[in-house]
C-alpha positions in Angstrom: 14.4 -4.3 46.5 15.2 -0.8 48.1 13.6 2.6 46.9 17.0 3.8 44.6 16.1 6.9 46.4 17.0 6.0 49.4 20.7 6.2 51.0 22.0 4.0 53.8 24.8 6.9 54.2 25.1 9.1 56.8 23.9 12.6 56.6 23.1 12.4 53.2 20.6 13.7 51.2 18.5 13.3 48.1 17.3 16.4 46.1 15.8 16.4 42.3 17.0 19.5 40.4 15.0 20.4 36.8 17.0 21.5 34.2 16.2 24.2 31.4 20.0 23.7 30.2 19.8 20.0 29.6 16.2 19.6 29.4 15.6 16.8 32.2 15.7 16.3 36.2 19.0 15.5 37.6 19.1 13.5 40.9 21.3 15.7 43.3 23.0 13.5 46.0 24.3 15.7 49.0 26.9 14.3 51.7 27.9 16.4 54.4 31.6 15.7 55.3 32.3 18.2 57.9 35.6 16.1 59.3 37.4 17.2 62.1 37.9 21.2 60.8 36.8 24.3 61.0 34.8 27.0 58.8 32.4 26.4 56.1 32.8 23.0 53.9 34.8 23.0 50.1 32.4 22.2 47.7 33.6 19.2 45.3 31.1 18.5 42.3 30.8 14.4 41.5 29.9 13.6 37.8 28.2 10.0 37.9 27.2 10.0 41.3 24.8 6.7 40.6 28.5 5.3 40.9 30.8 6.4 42.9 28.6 8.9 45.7 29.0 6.1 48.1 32.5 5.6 47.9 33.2 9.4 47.3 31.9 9.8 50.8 33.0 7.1 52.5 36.8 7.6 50.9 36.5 11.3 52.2 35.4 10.6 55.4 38.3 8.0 56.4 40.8 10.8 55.3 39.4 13.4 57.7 39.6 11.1 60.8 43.6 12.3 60.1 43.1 15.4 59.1 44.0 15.1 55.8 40.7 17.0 54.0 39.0 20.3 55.3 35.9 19.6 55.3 33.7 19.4 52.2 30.1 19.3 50.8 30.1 16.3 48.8 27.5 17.6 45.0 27.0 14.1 43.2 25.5 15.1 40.0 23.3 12.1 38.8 20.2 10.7 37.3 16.9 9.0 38.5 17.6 5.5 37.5 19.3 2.8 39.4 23.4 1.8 39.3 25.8 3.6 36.7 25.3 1.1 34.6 21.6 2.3 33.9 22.9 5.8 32.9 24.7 4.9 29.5 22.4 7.4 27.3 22.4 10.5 30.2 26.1 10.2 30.7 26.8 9.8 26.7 24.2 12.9 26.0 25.4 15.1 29.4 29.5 14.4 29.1 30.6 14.4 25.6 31.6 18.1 23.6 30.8 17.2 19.8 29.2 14.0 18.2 31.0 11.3 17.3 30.7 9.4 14.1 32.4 6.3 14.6 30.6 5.8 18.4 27.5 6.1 17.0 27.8 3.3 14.9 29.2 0.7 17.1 26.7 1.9 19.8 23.4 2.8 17.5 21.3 2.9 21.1 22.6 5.8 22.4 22.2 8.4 19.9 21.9 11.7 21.8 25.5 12.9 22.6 27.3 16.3 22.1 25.4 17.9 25.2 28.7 19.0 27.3 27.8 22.8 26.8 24.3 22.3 28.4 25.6 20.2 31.3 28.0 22.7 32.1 25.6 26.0 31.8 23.4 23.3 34.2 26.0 23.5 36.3 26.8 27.2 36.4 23.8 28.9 36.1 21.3 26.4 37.9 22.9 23.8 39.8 26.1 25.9 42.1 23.4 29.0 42.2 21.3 26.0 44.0 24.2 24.6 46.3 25.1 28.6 47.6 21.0 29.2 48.2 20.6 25.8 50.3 24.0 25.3 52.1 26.5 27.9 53.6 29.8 26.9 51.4 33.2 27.9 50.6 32.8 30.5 48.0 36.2 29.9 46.7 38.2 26.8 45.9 35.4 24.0 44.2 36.4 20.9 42.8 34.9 18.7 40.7 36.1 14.8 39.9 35.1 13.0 36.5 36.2 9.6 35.2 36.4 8.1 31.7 33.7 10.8 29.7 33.2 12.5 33.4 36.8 13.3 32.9 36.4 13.7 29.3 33.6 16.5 30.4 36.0 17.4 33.3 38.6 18.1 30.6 36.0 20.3 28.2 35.4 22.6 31.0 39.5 23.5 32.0 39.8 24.0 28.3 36.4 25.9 27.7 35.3 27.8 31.3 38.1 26.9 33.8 37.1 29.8 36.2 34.0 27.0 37.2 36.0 25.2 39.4 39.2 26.0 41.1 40.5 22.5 41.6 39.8 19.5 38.6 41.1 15.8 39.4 40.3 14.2 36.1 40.4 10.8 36.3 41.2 8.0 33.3 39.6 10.3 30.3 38.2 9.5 27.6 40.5 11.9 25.1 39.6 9.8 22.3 36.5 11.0 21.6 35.7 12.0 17.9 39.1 11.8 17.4 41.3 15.2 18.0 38.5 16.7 19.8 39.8 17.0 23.2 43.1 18.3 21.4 41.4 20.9 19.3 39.6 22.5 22.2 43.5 22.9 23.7 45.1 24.2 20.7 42.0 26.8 20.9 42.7 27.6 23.9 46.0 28.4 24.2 45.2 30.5 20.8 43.7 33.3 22.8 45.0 32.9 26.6 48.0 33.0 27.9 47.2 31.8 31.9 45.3 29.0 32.8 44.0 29.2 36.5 43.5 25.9 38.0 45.3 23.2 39.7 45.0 20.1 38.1 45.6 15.7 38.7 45.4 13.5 35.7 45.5 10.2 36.6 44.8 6.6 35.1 45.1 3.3 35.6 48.7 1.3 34.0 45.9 -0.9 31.9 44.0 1.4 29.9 45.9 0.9 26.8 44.5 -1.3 23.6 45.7 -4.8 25.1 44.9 -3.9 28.8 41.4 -3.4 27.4 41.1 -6.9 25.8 42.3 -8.7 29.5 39.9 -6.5 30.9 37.0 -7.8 28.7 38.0 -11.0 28.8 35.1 -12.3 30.7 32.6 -10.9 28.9 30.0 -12.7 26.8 31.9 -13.0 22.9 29.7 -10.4 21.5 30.3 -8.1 24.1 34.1 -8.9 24.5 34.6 -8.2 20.8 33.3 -4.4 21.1 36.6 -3.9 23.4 38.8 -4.5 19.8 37.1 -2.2 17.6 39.1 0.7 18.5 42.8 0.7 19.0 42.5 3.0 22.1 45.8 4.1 24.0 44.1 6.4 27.0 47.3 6.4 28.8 49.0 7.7 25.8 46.5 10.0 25.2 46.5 11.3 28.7 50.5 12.5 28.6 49.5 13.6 25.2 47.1 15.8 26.9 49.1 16.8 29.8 52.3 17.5 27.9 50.6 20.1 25.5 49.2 22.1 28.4 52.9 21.7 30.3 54.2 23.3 26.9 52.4 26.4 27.2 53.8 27.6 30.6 50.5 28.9 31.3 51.8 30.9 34.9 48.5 30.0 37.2 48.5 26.6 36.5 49.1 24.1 38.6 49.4 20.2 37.7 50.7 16.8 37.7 49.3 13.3 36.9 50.2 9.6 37.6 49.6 6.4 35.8 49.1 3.8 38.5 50.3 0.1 37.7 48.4 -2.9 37.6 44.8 -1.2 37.3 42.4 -1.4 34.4 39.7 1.2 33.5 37.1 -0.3 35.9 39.5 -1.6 38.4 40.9 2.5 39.4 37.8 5.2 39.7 37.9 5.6 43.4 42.1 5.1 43.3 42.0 8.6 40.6 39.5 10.1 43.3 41.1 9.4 46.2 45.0 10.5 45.1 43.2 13.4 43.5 42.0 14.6 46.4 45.6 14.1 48.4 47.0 16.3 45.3 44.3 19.0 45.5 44.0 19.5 48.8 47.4 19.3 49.5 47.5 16.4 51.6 50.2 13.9 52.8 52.0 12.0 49.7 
């Protein structure tokens, strides 16, 4: 087996980055993406990098051989474990704005959650003070991609701190946590602003609905297949929920659109929501 700390990617890197916020050591995956342009690099922040660095990179780097990206500092936010699939409790702790009742007792095993205020001081006042000390950035214009409760955490910060990021492509999120939560947090909001700074992508895939989630379980062991029908989940309704309140407030600085794309199922679309994010955010070729 292969040290986990070890990248076969090209000019990458591999840093480990204490936290004071959160309270643990977050595994900072750097990959430089300097493409075929000029000036200092864009920053864009990766939740779940244990995921989807790799193909973050590599998806980048095939769009700059036209052009189609500036070039960018790839900051994949992750832990010290293996695949994302080791990183249920960290993600469920690090991603989520309030505790959730009903989560916790379907999954008992991953009791810490609520801790989307600490990841996001992490990532103000430790992690981009870090990335401006140790590389010479783009002061202006950062983006950071989340999917399912990455975009869920993605979604926290427009609504709580937009000024973090510039750009947010928040992919497939998981707006049904605790109920009206997300929804609060944007009815809050709009109580005491009246602009909303950012340019935004929602995406998701055409099969995140209730019945797209039982296909999409359908191979699963029963006991595990059967979680998938405890909740009558709609994402993609949730998602135009989401995006038609913000729409409503005509909030003058902000800039968004989303897309539901046919035929894909939650685990079937991450790096599809990444890589039309990035064509919407940076402006590139449609």
């Amino acid at each position: 087996m292969p040290d986990n700390d070890a990248s076969p990617l090209a000019n990458t890197e591999v840093h480990y980055l204490r936290s004071e916020h959160v309270g643990d050591e977050f595994k900072i995956f750097i990959g430089h993406c300097p493409g075929r342009g000029d000036g200092p690099p864009t920053v864009l922040y990766l939740g779940d990098a244990n995921g989807f660095f790799g193909g973050a990179v590599d998806s980048i780097r095939l769009m700059q051989l036209s052009m189609h990206l500036p070039p960018l500092l790839v900051v994949g936010i992750g832990y010290r474990v293996g695949g994302i699939g080791e990183t249920d409790v960290q993600r469920t702790r690090d991603f989520t704005p309030t505790s959730d009742p009903d989560f916790a007792r379907i999954f008992p095993a991953l009791p810490a959650m609520g801790g989307a205020p600490n990841q996001l001081a992490f990532i103000r006042d430790e992690l981009q003070p870090w990335v401006r000390e140790n590389y010479a950035v783009d002061p202006d214009g950062s983006m950071y991609f989340g999917h399912s409760f990455g975009g869920l955490f993605a979604t926290y910060v427009l609504l709580t701190q937009p000024d973090t990021f510039a750009r947010y492509g928040i992919g497939s999120p998981s707006l049904w946590w605790h109920r009206t939560a997300a929804f609060d947090l944007e009815e809050q909001f709009a109580a005491a602003h009246d602009d909303l700074p950012a340019k935004v992508f929602f995406c998701i895939g055409q099969h995140e609905t209730h019945e797209g989630r039982q296909v999409e379980a359908g191979r699963l062991p029963p006991d595990e297949a059967r979680i998938a029908g405890l909740w009558h989940i709609d994402m993609v309704a949730d998602m135009h929920r989401m995006v038609s309140a913000l729409k409503s407030r005509d909030y003058p600085s902000l800039v968004m659109a989303s897309a539901v794309f046919p035929d894909e199922f939650h685990i079937t679309v991450p790096l599809l929501n990444f890589s039309r994010s990035l064509r919407y955010l940076f402006d590139a070729p449609a």
